[in-house]
TORKOL-4160 file (C-alpha; in steps of 0.2 Angstrom, whole numbers, padded with zeros to 4 digits, m for minus):
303
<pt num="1" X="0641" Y="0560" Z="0551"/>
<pt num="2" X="0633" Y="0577" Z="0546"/>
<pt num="3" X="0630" Y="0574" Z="0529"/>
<pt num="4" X="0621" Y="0559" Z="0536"/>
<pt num="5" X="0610" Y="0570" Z="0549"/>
<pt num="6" X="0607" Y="0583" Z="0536"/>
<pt num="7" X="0601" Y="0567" Z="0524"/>
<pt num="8" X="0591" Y="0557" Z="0538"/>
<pt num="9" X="0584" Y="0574" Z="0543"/>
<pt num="10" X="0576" Y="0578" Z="0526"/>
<pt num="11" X="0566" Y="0562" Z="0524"/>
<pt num="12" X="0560" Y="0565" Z="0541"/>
<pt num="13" X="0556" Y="0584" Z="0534"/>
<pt num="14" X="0550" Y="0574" Z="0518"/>
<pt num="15" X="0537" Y="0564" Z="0527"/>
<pt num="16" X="0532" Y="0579" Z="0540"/>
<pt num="17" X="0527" Y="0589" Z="0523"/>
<pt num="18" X="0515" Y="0576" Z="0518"/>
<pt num="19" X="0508" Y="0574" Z="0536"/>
<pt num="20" X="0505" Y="0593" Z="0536"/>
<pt num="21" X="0499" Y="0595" Z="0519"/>
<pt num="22" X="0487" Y="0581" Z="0523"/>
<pt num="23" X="0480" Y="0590" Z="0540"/>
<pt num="24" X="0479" Y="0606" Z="0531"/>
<pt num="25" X="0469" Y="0600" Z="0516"/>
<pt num="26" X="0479" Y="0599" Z="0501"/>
<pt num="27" X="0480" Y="0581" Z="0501"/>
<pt num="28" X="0465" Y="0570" Z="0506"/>
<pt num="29" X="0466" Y="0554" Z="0515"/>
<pt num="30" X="0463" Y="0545" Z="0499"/>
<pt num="31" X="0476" Y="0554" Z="0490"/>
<pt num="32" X="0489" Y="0540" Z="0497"/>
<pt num="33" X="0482" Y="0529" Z="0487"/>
<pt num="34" X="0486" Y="0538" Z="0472"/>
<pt num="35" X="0502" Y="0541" Z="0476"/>
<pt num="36" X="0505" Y="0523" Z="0480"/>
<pt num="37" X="0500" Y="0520" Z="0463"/>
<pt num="38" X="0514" Y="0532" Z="0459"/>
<pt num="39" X="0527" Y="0525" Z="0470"/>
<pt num="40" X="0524" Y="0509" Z="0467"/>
<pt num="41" X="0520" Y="0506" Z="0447"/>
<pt num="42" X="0532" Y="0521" Z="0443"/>
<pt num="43" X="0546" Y="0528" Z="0451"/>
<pt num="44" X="0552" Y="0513" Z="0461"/>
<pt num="45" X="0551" Y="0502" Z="0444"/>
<pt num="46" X="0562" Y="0516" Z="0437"/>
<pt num="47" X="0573" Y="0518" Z="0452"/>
<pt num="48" X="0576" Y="0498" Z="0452"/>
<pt num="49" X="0582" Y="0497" Z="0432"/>
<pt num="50" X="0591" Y="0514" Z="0434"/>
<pt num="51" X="0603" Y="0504" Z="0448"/>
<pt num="52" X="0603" Y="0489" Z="0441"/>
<pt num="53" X="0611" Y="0494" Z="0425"/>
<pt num="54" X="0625" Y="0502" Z="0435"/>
<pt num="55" X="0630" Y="0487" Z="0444"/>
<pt num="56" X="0637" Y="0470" Z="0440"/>
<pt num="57" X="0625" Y="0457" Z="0446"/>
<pt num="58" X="0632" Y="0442" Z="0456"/>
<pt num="59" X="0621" Y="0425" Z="0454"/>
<pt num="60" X="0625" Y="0422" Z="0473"/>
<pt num="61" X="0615" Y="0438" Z="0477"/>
<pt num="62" X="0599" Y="0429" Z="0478"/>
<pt num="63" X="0604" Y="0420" Z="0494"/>
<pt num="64" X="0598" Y="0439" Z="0499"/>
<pt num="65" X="0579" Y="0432" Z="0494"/>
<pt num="66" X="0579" Y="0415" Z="0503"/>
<pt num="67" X="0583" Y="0424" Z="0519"/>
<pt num="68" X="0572" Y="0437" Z="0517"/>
<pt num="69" X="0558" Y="0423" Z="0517"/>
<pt num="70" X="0565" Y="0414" Z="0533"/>
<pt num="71" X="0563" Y="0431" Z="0539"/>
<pt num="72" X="0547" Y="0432" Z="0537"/>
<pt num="73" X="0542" Y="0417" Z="0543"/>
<pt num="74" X="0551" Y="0416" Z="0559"/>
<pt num="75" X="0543" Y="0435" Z="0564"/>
<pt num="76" X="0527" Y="0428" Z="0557"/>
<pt num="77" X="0529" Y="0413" Z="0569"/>
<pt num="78" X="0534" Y="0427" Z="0583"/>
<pt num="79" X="0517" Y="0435" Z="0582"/>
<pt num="80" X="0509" Y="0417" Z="0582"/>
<pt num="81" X="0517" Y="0414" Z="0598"/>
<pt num="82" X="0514" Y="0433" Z="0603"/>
<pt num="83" X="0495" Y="0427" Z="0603"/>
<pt num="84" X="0494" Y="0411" Z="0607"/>
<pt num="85" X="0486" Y="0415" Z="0624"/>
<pt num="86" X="0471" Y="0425" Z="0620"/>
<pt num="87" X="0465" Y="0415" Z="0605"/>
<pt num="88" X="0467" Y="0411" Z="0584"/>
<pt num="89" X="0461" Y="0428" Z="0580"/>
<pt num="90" X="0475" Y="0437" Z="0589"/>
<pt num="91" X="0486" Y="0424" Z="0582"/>
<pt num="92" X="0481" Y="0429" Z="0565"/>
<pt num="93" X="0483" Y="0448" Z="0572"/>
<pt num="94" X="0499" Y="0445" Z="0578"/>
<pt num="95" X="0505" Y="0435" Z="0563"/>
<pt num="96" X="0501" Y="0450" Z="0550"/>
<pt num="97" X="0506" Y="0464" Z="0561"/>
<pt num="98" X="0523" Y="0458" Z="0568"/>
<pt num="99" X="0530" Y="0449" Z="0549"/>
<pt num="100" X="0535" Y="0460" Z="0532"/>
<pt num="101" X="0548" Y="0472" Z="0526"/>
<pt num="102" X="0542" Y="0490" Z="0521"/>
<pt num="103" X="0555" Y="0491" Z="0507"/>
<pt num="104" X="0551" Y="0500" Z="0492"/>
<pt num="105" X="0541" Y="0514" Z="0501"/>
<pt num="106" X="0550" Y="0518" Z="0515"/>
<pt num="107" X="0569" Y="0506" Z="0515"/>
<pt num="108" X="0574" Y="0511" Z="0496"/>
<pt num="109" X="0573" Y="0527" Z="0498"/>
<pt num="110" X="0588" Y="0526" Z="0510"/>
<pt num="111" X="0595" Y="0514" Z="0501"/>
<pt num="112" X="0595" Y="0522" Z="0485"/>
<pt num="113" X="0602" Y="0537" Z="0495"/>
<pt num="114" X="0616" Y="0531" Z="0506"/>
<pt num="115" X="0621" Y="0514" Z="0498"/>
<pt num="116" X="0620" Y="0518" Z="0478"/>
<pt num="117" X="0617" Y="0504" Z="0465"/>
<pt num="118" X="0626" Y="0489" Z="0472"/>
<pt num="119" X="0616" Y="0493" Z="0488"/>
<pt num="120" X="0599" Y="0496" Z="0479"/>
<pt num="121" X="0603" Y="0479" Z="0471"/>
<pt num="122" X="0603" Y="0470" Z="0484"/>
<pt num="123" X="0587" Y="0477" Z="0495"/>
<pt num="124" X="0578" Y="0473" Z="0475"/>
<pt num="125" X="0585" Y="0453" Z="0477"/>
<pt num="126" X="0580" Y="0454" Z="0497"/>
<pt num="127" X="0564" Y="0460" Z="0493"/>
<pt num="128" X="0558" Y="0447" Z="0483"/>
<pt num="129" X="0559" Y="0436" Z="0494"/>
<pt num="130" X="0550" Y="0448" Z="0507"/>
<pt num="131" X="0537" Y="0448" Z="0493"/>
<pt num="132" X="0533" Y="0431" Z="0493"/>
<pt num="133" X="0525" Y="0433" Z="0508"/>
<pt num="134" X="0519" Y="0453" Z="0512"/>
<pt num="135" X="0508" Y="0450" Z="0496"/>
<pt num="136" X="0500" Y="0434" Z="0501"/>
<pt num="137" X="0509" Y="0422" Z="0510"/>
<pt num="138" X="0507" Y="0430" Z="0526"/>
<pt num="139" X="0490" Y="0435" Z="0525"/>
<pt num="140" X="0485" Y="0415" Z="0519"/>
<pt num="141" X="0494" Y="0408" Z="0534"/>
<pt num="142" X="0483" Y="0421" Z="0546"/>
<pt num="143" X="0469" Y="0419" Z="0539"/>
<pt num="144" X="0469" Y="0401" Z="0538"/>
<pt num="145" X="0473" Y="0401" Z="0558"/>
<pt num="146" X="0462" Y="0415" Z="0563"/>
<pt num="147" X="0446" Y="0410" Z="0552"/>
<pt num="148" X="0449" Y="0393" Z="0548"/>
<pt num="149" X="0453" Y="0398" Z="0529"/>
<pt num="150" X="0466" Y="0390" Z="0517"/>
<pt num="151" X="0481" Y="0395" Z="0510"/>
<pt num="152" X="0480" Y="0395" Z="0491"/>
<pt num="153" X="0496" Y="0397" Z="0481"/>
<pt num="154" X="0486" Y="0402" Z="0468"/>
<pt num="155" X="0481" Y="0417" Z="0475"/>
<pt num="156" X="0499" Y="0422" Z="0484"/>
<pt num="157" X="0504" Y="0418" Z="0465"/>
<pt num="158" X="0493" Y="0430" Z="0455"/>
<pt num="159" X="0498" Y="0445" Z="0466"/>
<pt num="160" X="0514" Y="0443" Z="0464"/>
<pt num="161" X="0513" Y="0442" Z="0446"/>
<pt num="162" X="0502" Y="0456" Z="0446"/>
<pt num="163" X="0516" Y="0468" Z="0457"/>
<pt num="164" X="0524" Y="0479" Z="0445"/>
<pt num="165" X="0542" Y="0480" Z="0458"/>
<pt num="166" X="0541" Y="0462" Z="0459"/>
<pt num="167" X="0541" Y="0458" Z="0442"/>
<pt num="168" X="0554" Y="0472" Z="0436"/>
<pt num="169" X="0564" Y="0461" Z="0447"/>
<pt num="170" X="0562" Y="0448" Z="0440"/>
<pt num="171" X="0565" Y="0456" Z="0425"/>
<pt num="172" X="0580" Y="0465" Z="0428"/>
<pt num="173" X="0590" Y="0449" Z="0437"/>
<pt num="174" X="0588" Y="0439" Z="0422"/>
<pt num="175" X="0593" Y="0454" Z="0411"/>
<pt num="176" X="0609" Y="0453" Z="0420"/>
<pt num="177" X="0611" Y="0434" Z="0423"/>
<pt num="178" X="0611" Y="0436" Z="0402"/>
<pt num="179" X="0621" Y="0450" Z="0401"/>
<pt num="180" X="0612" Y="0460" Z="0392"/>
<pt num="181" X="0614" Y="0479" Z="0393"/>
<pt num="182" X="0599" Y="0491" Z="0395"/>
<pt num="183" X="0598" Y="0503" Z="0381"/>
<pt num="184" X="0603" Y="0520" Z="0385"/>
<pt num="185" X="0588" Y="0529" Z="0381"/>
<pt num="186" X="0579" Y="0518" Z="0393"/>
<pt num="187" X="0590" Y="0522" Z="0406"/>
<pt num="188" X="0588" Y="0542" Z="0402"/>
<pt num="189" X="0572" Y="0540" Z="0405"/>
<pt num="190" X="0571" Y="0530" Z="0420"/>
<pt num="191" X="0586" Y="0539" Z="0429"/>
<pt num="192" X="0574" Y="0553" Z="0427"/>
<pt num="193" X="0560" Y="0547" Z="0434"/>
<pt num="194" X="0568" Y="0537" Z="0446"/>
<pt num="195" X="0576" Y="0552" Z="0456"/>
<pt num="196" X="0560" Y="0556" Z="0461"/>
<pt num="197" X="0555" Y="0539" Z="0470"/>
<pt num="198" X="0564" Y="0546" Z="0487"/>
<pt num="199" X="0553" Y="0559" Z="0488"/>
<pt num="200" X="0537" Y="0554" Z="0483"/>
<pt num="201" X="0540" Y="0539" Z="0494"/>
<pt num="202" X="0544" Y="0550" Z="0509"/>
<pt num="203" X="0529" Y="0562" Z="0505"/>
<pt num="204" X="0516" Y="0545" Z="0505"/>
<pt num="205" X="0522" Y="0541" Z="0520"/>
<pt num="206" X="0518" Y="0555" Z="0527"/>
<pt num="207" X="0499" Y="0557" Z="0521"/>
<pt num="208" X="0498" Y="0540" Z="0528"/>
<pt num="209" X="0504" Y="0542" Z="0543"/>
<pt num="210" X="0493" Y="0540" Z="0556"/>
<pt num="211" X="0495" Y="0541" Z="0575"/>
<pt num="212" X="0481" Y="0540" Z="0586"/>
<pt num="213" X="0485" Y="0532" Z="0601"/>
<pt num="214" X="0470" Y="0523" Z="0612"/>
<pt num="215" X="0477" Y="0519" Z="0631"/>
<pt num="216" X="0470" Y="0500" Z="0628"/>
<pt num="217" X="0484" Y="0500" Z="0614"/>
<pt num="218" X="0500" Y="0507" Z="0622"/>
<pt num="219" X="0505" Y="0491" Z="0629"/>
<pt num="220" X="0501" Y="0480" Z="0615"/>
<pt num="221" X="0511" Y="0490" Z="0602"/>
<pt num="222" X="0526" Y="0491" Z="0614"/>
<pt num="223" X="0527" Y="0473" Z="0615"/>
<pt num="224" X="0524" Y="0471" Z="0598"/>
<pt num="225" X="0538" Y="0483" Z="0593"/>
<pt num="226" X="0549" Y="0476" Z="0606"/>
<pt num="227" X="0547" Y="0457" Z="0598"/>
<pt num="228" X="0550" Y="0464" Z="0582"/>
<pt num="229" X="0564" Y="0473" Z="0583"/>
<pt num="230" X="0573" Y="0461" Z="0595"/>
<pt num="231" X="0573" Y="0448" Z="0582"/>
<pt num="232" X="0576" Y="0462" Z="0568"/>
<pt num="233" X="0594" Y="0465" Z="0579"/>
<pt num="234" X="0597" Y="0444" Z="0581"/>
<pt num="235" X="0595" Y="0445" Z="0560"/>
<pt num="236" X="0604" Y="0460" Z="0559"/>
<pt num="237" X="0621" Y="0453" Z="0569"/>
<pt num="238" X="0619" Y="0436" Z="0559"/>
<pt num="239" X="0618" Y="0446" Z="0543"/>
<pt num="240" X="0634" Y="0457" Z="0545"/>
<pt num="241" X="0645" Y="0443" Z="0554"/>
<pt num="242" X="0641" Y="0427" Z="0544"/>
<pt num="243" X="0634" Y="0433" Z="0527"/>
<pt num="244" X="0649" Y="0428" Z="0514"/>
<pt num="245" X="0646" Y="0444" Z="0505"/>
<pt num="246" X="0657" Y="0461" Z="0504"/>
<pt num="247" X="0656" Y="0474" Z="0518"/>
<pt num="248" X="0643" Y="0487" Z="0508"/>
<pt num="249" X="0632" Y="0471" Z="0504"/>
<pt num="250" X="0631" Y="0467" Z="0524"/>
<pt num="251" X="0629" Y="0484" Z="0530"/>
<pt num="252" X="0613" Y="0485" Z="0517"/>
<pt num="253" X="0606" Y="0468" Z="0524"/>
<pt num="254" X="0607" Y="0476" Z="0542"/>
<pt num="255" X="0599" Y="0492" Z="0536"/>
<pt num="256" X="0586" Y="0481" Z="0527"/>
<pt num="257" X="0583" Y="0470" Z="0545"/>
<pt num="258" X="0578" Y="0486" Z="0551"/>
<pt num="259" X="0563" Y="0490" Z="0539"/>
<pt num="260" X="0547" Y="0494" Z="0547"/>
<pt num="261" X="0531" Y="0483" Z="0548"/>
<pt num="262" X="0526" Y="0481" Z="0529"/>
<pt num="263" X="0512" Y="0493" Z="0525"/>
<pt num="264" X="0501" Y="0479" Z="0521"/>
<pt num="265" X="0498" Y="0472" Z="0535"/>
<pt num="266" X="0485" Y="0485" Z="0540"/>
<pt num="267" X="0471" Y="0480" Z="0524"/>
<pt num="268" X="0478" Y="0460" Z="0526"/>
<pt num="269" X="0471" Y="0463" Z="0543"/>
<pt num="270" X="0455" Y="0471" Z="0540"/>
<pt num="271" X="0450" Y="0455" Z="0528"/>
<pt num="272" X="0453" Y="0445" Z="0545"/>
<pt num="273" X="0442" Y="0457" Z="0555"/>
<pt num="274" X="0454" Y="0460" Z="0564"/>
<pt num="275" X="0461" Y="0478" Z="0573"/>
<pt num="276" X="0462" Y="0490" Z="0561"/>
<pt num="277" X="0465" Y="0505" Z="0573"/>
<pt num="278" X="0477" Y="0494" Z="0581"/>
<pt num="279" X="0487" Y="0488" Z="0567"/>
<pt num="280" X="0488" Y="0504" Z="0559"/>
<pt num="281" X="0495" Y="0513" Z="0575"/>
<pt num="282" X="0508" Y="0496" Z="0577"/>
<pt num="283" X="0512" Y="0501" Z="0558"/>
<pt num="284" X="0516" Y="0521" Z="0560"/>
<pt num="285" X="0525" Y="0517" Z="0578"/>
<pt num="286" X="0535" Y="0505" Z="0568"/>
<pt num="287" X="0542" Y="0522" Z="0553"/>
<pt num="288" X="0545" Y="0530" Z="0570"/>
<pt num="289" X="0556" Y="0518" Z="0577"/>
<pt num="290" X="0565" Y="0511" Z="0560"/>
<pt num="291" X="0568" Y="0532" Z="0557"/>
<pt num="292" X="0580" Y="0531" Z="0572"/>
<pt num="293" X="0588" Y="0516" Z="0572"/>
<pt num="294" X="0593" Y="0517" Z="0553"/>
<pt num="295" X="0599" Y="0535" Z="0554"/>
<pt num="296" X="0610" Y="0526" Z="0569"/>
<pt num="297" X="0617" Y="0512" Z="0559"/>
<pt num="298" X="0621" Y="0524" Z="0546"/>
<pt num="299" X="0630" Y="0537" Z="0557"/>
<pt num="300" X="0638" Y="0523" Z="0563"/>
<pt num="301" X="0644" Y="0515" Z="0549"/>
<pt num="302" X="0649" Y="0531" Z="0542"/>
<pt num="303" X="0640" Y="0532" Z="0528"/>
């Protein structure tokens, strides 16, 4: 149980660097996007064909996917019903803000940490299907209620294609559907690499991190929270009791239940005009509350 406080706690440490380096002036607020860029088109690639060659691949695995996109759909539905009152707008709002797994910056990190390959496997397969709809789906279906817009396949299609995690996934499961190896100097280089995706993760999060909290707000986030994480604990029980998978493959779909709000709810929302102060704040409340609830689960697990 220490060694999992004394693990937790450095993240948090991890993320409170990059919050203070950002309020002292080393990094700018635009600086997350370059080490997004980073995160996202380097190390987490890295980090994903670094664990993938150390763990035998199981075709049945990408049951992990589908759910992951009934997932999204039913929070997604949550937040429609979360608004339905006060109009298609808040609908749309609602939609983007309460649906979406943050899993490569923020829940791979832990996973690749605590869980090792067969754990980092799994959140890759699980976050395909999460990827479906955080780079598109989602934000169609908003938009199409809130605005009156259409959902274009096309679109959802291209940024998927265009994700660099997405398609080493994609990559990497039908390397090891055909059984062939990586070559050793490619994983030197991407074990390499790769170490370094916890902690640049951890250190974007925290130039990100933004709470700036508005009175109007308080209540609307703590529902919002509340919704989310009440049907992130229904999933969570239905994952470890009925999933017929191995006990470490459960315990990382229960971790993975408890992601926070995907990070790209808060540009998806600003294409709908919607709240960007508000979905922002609903997105940095949300590391706040995942931070402690994982660190529980993993204590409690004994991880």
């Amino acid at each position: 149980m220490l060694q999992v406080l004394i693990k937790a706690a450095s993240f948090v440490l991890m993320i409170a660097l990059g919050y203070t380096l950002k309020r002292v002036g080393f990094f700018k607020k635009e600086d997350f996007s370059v080490l997004s860029r980073i995160v996202l088109n380097i190390t987490l690639p890295c980090a994903i064909i670094t664990n993938f060659s150390a763990f035998e691949f199981q075709a049945p695995l990408m049951l992990l996917a589908v759910l992951a996109l009934l997932c999204c759909l039913i929070l997604a539905g949550a937040g429609w019903l979360r608004g339905r009152k006060a109009g298609p707008e808040a609908k749309g709002f609602y939609m983007l803000n309460t649906s979406g797994y943050n899993i490569g910056c923020f829940t791979m990190p832990y996973v690749q940490s605590f869980l090792g390959p067969a754990g980092v496997v799994a959140t890759c397969i699980f976050d395909a299907g999460n990827a479906v709809m955080c780079n598109g789906g989602t934000y169609g279906l908003a938009s199409s209620i809130s605005k009156g817009g259409k959902l274009r396949v096309g679109d959802v299609a291209k940024k998927m294609i265009t994700s660099v995690p997405f398609d080493t996934y994609i990559i990497m499961v039908t390397l090891a559907l055909l059984k062939v190896p990586t070559p050793d100097p490619v994983l030197t280089f991407t074990s390499i690499v790769g170490s370094a995706n916890s902690f640049l993760s951890m250190l974007m999060i925290g130039v990100g991190f933004e709470l700036k909290f508005e009175r109007k707000y308080l209540s609307k986030i703590g529902v919002t929270l509340l919704c989310r994480y009440s049907l992130s604990a229904v999933f969570a029980l239905l994952f470890y009791f009925l999933l017929p998978f191995p006990l470490e493959i459960r315990q990382v779909a229960v971790i993975v239940a408890f992601a926070p709000i995907s990070a790209a709810s808060v540009p998806y929302t600003e294409k709908i005009d919607g709240d960007v102060g508000l979905a922002s704040a609903i997105n940095s409340s949300a590391i706040v509350v995942s931070i402690v609830i994982i660190t529980v689960l993993l204590m409690v697990m004994g991880l």
